[in-house]
NUGU-530214 format. One record per residue (C-alpha): x, y, z; residue in one letter. Coordinates in steps of 0.1 Angstrom, whole numbers, padded with zeros to 4 digits, always signed. Each point is the difference from the previous one (the first is absolute). Layout:
BEGIN
XYZa ...
END
This chain:
BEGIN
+0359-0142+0630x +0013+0010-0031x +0043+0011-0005x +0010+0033-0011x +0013-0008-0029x -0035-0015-0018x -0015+0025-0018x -0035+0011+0009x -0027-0018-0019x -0019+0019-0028x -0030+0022+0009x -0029-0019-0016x -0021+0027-0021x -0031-0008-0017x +0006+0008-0035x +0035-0012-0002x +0004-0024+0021x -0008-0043+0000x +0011-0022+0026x +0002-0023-0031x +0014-0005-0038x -0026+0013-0022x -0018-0032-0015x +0010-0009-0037x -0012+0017-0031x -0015+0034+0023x +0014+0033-0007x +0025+0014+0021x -0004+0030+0022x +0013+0033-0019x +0034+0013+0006x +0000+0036+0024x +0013+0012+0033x -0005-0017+0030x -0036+0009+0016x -0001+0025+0032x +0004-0004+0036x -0033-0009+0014x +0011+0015+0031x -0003+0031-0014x -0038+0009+0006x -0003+0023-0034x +0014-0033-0022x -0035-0011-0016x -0002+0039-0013x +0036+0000-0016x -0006-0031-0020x -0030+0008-0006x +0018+0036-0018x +0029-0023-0016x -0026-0023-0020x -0019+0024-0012x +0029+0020-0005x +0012-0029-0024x -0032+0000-0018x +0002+0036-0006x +0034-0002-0013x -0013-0027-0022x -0030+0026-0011x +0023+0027-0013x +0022-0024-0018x -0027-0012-0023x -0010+0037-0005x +0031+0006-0015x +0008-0033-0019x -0035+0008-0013x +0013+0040-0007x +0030-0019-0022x -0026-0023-0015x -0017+0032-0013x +0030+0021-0013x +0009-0034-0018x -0036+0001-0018x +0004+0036-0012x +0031-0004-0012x -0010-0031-0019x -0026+0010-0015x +0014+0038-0007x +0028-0021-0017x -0020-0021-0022x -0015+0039-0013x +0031+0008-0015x -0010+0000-0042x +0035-0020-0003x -0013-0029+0024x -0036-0005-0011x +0004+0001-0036x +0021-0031+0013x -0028-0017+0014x -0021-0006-0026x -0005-0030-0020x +0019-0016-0027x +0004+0019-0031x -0017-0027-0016x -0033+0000+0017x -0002+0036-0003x +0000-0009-0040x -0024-0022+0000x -0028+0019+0027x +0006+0027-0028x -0010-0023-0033x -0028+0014-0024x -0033-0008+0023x -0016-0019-0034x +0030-0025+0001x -0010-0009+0038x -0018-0028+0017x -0024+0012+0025x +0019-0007+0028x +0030+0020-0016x -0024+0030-0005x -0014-0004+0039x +0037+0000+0009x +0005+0033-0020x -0033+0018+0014x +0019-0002+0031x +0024+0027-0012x +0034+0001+0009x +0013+0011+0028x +0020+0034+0004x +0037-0007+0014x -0008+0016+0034x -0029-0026+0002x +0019-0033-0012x +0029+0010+0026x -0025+0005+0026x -0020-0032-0002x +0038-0021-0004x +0011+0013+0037x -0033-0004+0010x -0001-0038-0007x +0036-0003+0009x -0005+0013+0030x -0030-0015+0007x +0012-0038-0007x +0034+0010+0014x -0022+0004+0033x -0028-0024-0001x -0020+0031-0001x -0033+0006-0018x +0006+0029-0026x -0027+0025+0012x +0020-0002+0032x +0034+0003-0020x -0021+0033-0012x -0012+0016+0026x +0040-0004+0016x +0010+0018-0026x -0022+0025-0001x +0006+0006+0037x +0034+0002-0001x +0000+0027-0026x -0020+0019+0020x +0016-0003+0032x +0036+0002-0018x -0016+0031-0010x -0005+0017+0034x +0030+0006+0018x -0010+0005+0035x -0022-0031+0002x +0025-0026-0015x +0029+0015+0024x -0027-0006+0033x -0004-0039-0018x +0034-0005-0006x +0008+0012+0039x -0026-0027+0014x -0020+0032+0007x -0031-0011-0017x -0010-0035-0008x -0011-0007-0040x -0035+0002+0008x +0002+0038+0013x +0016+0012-0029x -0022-0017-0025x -0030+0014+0016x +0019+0036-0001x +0004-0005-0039x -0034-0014-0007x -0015+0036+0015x +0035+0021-0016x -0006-0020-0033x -0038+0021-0007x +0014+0032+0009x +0009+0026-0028x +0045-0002-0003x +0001+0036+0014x -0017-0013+0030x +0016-0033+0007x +0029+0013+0021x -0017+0020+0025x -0021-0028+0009x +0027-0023+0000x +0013+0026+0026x -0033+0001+0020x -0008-0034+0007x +0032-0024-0004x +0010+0014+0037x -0033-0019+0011x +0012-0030-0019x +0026-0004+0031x -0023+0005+0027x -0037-0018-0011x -0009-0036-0006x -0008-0006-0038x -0037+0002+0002x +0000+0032+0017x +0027+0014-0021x -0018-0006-0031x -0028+0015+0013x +0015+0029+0009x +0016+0002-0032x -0033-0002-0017x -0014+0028+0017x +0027+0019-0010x +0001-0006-0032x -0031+0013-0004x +0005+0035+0015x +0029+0002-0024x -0013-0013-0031x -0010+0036-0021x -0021-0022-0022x -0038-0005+0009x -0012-0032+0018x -0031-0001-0028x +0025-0001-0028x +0024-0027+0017x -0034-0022+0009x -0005+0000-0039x +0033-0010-0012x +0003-0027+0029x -0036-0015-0007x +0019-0011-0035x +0022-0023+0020x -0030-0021+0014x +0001-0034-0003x -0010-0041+0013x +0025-0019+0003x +0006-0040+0019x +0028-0009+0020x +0002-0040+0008x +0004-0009+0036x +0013-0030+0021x -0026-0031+0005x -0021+0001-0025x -0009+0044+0006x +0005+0024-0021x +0000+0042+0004x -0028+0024-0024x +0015+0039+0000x -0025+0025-0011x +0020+0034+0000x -0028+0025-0006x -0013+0035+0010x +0002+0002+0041x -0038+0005+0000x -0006-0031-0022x +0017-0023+0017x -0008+0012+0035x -0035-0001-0009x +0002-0032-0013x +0019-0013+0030x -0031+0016+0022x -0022-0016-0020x +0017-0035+0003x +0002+0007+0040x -0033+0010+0004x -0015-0031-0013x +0022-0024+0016x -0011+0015+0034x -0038-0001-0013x +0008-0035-0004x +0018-0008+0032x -0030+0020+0026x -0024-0023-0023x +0016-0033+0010x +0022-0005-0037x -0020-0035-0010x +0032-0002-0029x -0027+0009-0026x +0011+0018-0030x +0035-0009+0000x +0009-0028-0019x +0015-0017+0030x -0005-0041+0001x -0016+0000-0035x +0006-0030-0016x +0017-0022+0033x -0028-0029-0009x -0012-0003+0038x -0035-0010-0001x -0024+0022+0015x +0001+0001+0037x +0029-0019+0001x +0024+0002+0031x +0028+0014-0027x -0027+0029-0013x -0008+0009+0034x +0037+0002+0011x +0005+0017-0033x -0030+0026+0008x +0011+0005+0037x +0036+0008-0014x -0017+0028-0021x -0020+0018+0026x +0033-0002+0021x +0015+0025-0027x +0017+0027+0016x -0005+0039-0019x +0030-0004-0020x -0011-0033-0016x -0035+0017-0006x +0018+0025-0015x +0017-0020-0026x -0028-0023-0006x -0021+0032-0008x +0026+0011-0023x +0002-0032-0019x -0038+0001-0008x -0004+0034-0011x +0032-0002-0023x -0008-0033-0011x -0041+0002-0007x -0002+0039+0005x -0013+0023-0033x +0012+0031-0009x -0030+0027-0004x -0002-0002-0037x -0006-0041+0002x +0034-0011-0009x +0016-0030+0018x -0033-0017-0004x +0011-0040-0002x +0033+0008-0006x +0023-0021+0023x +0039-0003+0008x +0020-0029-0024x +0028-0013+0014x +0017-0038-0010x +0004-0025+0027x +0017-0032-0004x -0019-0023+0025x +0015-0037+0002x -0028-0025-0005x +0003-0019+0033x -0002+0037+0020x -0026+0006-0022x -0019-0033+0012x +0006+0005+0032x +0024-0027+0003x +0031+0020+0006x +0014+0033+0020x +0026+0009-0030x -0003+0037-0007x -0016+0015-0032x +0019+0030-0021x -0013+0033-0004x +0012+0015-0033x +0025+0027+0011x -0002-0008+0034x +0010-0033+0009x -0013-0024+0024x -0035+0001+0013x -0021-0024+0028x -0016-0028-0013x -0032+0012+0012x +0001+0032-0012x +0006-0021-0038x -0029-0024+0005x -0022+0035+0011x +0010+0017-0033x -0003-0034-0022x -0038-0006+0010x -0006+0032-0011x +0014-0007-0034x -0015+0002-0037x +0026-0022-0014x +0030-0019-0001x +0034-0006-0013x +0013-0038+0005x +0038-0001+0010x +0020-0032-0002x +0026+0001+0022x +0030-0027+0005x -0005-0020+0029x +0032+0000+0014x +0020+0031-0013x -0034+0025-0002x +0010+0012-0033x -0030+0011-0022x -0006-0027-0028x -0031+0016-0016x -0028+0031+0003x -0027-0021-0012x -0014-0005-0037x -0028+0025+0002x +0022+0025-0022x -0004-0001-0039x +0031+0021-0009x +0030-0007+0007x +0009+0033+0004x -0019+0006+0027x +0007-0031+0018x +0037+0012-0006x -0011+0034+0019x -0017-0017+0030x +0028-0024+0004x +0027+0030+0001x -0021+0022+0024x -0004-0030+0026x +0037-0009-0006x +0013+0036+0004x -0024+0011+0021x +0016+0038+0002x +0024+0018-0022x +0034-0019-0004x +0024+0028+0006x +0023-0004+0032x -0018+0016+0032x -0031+0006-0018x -0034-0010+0007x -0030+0013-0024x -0023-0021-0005x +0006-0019-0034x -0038+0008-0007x +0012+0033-0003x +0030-0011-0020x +0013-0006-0037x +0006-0026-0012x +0036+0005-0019x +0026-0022-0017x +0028-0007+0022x +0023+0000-0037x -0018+0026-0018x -0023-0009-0027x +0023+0021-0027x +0030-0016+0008x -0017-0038-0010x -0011-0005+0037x -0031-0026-0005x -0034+0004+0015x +0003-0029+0022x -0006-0007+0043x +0040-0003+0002x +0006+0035-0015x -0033+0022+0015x -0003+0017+0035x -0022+0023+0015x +0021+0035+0007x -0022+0031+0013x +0004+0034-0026x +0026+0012+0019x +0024-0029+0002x -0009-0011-0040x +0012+0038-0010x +0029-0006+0024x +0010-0032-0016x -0005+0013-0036x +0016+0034+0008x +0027-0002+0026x +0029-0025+0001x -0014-0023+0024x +0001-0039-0021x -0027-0030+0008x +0011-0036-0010x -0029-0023+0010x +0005-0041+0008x -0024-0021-0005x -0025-0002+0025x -0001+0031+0002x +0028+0013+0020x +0015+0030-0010x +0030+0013+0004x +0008+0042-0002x +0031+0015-0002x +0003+0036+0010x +0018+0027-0014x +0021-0001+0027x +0010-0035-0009x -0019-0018+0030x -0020-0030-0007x -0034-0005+0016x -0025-0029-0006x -0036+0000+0001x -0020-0035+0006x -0033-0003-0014x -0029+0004+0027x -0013-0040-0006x +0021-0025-0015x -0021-0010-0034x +0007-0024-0028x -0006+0017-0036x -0036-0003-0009x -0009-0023-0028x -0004+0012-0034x -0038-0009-0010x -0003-0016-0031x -0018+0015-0026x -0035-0005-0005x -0008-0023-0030x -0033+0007-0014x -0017-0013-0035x +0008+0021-0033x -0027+0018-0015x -0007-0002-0037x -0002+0033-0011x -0016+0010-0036x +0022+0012-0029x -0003+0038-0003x -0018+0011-0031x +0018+0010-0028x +0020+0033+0004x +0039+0016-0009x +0008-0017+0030x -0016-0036-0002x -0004-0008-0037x -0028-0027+0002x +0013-0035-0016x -0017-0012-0024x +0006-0042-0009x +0013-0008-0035x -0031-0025-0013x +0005-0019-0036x -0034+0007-0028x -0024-0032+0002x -0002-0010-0038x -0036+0008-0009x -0028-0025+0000x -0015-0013-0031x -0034+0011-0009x -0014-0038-0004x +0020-0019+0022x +0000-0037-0002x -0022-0012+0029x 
END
């Protein structure tokens, strides 16, 4: 029997409690008030009200850092605006000279550089807090953008940035209010801002954009037929990578289009699942090198009339995009390039090592060998055995300027700037010390940059300083220092030596104002004697 004076021992509860000390290196329990009385019978409802209580709280506080986040983007960006701040932001006074030399004094990558144009003030101070910002962040700059953008508009509309900034309405509802607000004629904006933002606190975000949407269209005065034709400019393809080897294709077309098409692709794919789907048609296994009737083919075939309706789907979609014809016969033979750095022993077989996609990244070594049998040709890469670094591309090129362009675009890859990732097919190739001020055409001064970043670099106060190997180092106008490492480690390619081949003899030209023909000094033969002595 226990005395008096000992205190009770400790209720144990379930989420707070351990008979023991918490083993070494786990993470201790969070810090709150004691858990309820399980005596009392309505306990599991009251936690249940404080946790998600918490998590509310949480909710509302991100809505409103993410309220400050937006005033702070309006206010940057209405800032760099102001004609005494971006006139600042330009470049040095002394590449503005020489962009504006007389065009016949220019190299042709000088005049590329001025067809470019240069860029208002409002425009130069616009793209300098956009790539602040965006390497400030670790953020891509479209995003940086569209954040901007945004904030602008929702710094614009009172009532909705008050709701966000009281935890109200999450992000999401007000930027699906200003994406329907955004379309509608100014004098219309704030009554619909006053129709719909009180369903913004009541409705899920799917169901509040909807509703918005609808009415949006009862208020817009302008005709649906009129709207359909401006937004049918806007259409576009576009490819989004993905995790494990995927990637994403976005068509944005007409609603009829793409519905249609969608049918269309649905319709088949359950054509081909009532019929059995025998995997024909596809593309799928071609090129795995199982003989025929082999235990792998079969497993391989069984695996493709196991396809469920979404793989049909895809698989469809893949051989209409990729064999289809368009009704006037283009697209005919014409198939997808894309550069894949296979290493030999995944190539033979020998070796699970992952191949590189060209503006992707890592792909399956099946996937590699599947796309290599398929091949026309080849490009031999010599890598270091121990350190992978690329030693050579081959000897099949003849100029060394294009060996020097193939040996940049697998070094780089994409577009050097900080955070950015266009392709470096899609890139110039610019001098990392510009050509005018004595930079030399060599692999330790060249990088790819896309337009946008080479006009930044040229234009803007952002500075480049490149290493060798091909590390470069940016400093912002901000002062912040970023590098950039090359995609693949390469050494330099060798410079081919020229090609030695036998001097022709070539004729003298005939006499002219320009060639006076030589004629040979010759002495007069004395005569010969009319009876000569033999």
């Amino acid at each position: 029997m226990s005395s008096p004076d000992q205190a009770p021992p400790p209720v144990p509860d379930d989420d707070d409690y351990s008979p023991e000390p918490a083993p070494p290196g786990s993470t201790p329990a969070p810090d709150h008030p004691p858990g309820p009385d399980r005596a009392d019978p309505d306990w599991v409802r009251t936690e249940l009200v404080r946790r998600t209580e918490l998590i509310a709280a949480e909710h509302r506080a991100i809505a409103q850092a993410q309220a400050r986040q937006a005033e702070r983007l309006a206010e940057l960006q209405l800032w760099s605006e102001e004609p005494q701040v971006a006139s600042r932001l330009q470049g040095s006074p002394e590449s503005v000279r020489l962009a504006d030399r007389d065009a016949a004094t220019l190299t042709e990558d000088q005049a590329r550089a001025i067809a470019f144009g240069r860029w208002e003030d409002r425009e130069v101070a616009r793209r300098t807090i956009v790539s602040e910002t965006a390497c400030l962040l670790n953020l891509h700059e479209r995003t940086v953008e569209r954040l901007l953008d945004e904030s602008l508009w929702l710094y614009s509309t009172t009532a909705t940035f008050e709701a966000l900034s009281a935890g109200e309405i999450s992000y999401p509802h007000a930027k699906a209010l200003i994406d329907q607000l955004r379309t509608l004629p100014e004098e219309d904006q704030a009554a619909f801002e006053e129709a719909v933002l009180p369903h913004a606190k009541t409705l899920p975000v799917g169901r509040f954009s909807n509703r918005a949407h609808r009415l949006r269209e009862k208020q817009h005065p302008e005709s649906i037929v009129i709207r359909t034709k401006n937004a049918l400019a806007e259409r576009h393809t576009r490819w989004e990578p993905a995790a494990d080897g995927m990637g994403w294709l976005h068509w944005y077309g007409t609603a009829h289009d793409t519905k249609s098409a969608f049918d269309r692709i649905d319709t088949t794919a359950k054509a081909l699942q009532q019929h059995g789907d025998t995997g024909a048609g596809t593309g799928a296994g071609a090129g795995s090198g199982s003989a025929p009737g082999s235990a792998a083919e079969r497993a391989e075939a069984e695996q493709q009339r196991r396809r469920g309706l979404a793989q049909l789907r895809a698989d469809i979609t893949r051989a209409l995009l990729l064999d289809g014809v368009t009704p006037d016969g283009l697209g005919a033979g014409i198939r997808g390039t894309v550069m894949i750095t296979v290493p030999v022993l995944t190539l033979l077989g020998q070796s699970d090592e992952p191949a590189t996609l060209e503006g992707y990244g890592p792909i399956s070594p099946e996937t590699a060998r599947d796309i290599a049998a398929g091949a026309p040709s080849f490009t031999r890469l010599l890598t270091h055995p121990e350190t992978g670094v690329v030693l050579s591309l081959g000897k099949t090129q003849y100029k060394n300027t294009k060996a020097m362009k193939k040996w940049l675009r697998m070094r780089d890859e994409t577009c050097r700037f900080p955070g950015c990732n266009r392709p470096a097919v899609k890139s110039d190739v610019d001098h990392t010390d510009d050509w005018a001020n004595g930079g030399s055409t060599d692999c330790d001064n060249l990088a790819h940059l896309c337009e946008a970043h080479h006009r930044l670099k040229h234009l803007s106060q952002w500075q480049v300083v490149q290493e060798p190997g091909g590390v470069l180092h940016w400093t912002s106008p901000g002062k912040r220092s970023y590098r950039t490492d090359p995609a693949n480690p390469v050494a330099p390619p060798r410079p081919r030596p020229p090609v030695v081949t036998p001097k022709k003899r070539r004729r003298p030209a005939a006499a002219s104002y320009l060639m006076p023909e030589h004629q040979p000094t010759r002495r007069p033969s004395p005569p010969v004697p009319e009876n000569p002595p033999f």
